[in-house]
N, C-alpha and C positions, 0 to 999 in steps of 0.2 A: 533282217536286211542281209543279201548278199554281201559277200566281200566283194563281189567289182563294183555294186550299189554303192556301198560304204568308202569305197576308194575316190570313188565319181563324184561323191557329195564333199567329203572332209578333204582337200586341195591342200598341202600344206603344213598339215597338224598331225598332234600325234595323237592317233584315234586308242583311246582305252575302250576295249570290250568284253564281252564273255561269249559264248558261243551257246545260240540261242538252243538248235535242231543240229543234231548228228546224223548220219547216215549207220544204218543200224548193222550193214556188214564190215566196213571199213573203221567204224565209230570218227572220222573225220568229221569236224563241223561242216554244217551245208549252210546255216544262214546266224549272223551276229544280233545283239541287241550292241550299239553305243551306249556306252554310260558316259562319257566325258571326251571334250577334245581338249587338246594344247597347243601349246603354242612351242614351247619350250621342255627341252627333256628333261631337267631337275623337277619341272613344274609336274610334267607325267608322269614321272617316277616316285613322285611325293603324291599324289592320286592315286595311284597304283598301293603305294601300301598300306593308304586309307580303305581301301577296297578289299585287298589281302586282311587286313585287320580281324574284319567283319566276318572272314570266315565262310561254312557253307557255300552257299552255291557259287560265291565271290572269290572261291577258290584255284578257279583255273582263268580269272582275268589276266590279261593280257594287252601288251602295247603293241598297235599296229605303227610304225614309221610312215606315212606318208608323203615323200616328198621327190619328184621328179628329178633327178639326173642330169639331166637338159636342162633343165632352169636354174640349178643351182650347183655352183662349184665346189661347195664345203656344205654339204647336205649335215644336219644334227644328228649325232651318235646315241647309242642308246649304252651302256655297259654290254659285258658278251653274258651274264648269265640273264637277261629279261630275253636279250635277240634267242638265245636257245631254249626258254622256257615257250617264246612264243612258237618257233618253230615244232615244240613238242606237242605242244593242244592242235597247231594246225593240222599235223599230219599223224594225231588221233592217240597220243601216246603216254598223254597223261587225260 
């Protein structure tokens, strides 16, 4: 699934993924699998290290925030080291 698919679909939540296909010059991911949504970031973050646990290819999962701006005043926080580890799978670096 794209990430504007996966953004389009999960409204709200906090989308747990891994990143399915890579692009093979950039190594950027091009399209996700979801393994779980939330609701809640303690709930995500406690998902997330079930996921981490396991190891292997479970290894560069990751928390997408999903949550408009516009609709909400006090949007859910994530800690700063999941927001930079996500930023590092996206733009190909782990």
């Amino acid at each position: 699934m794209t990430m504007k698919a996966m953004l389009k679909r999960h409204v709200n939540k906090f989308i747990i993924c891994i990143p399915a296909l890579r692009d093979a010059v950039t190594n950027r991911p091009t399209t996700f699998k979801v393994l779980n949504t939330c609701r809640s970031a303690d709930e995500a973050c406690e998902a997330l290290e079930n996921y981490e646990k396991e190891g292997g290819d479970y290894a560069n999962t990751i928390i997408v925030p999903n949550f408009p701006e516009e609709l909400n005043e006090n949007p859910p926080e994530l800690c700063p080291s999941k927001v930079a580890k996500m930023f590092r799978v996206l733009y190909g670096m782990q």
